[in-house]
C-alpha positions in Angstrom: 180.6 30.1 77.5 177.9 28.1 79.5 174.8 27.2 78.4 172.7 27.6 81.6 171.9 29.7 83.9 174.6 30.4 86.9 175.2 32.4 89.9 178.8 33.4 90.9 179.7 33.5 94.5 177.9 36.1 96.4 179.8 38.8 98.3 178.4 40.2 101.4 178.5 43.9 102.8 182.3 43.8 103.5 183.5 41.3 100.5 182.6 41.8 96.9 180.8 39.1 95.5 183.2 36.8 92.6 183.0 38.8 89.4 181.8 36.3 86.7 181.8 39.0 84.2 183.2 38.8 81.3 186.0 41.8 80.5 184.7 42.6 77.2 180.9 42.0 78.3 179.4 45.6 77.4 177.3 47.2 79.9 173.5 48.3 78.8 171.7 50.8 79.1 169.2 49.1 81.7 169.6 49.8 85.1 168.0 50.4 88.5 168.8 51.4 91.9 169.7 48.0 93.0 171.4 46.0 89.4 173.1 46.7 86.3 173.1 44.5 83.2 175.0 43.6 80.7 175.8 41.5 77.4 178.7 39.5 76.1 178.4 38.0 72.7 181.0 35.1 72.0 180.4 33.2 68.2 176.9 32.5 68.2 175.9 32.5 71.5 175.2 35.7 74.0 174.7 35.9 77.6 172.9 38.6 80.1 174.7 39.4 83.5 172.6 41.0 86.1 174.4 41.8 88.9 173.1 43.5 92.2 174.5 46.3 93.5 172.8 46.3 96.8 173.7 45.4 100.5 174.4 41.0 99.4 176.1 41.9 96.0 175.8 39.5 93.2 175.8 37.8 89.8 173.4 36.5 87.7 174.5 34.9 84.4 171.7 34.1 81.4 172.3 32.5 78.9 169.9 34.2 75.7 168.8 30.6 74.6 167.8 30.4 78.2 166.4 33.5 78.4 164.0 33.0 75.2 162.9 29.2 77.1 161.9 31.5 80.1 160.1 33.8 77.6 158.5 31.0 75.6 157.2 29.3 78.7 155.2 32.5 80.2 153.5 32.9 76.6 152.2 29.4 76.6 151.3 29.4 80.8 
């Protein structure tokens, strides 16, 4: 698993965009209009895939350790 933040190719109205997700990634329960999430947990490290669902699909992964450096830095700023 990578330990930064990636994008996968993005698709475009007629092609999907690459699916970087995980098969046994679970989907959670936080969603909107426009992305879904979800969460894949492999040994000790876990990782947050939003992907848009929109008009330019796409695929965000995050790393946890990644995502708790974002968090950390807005606290501090």
């Amino acid at each position: 698993m990578k330990r930064t933040i990636y994008e996968g190719a993005r698709g475009s109205s007629r092609i999907p965009a690459r699916n970087i997700i995980p098969p046994d990634a679970k989907k959670i329960a936080f969603e909107t209009r426009s992305y879904e999430f979800y969460i894949c947990q492999r040994d000790d490290h876990v990782t947050i895939y939003v992907q848009t669902t929109d008009y330019h699909p796409g695929i965000l992964a995050i790393p946890l350790e990644k995502l708790i450096e974002f968090v950390r830095y807005a606290q501090i700023n």
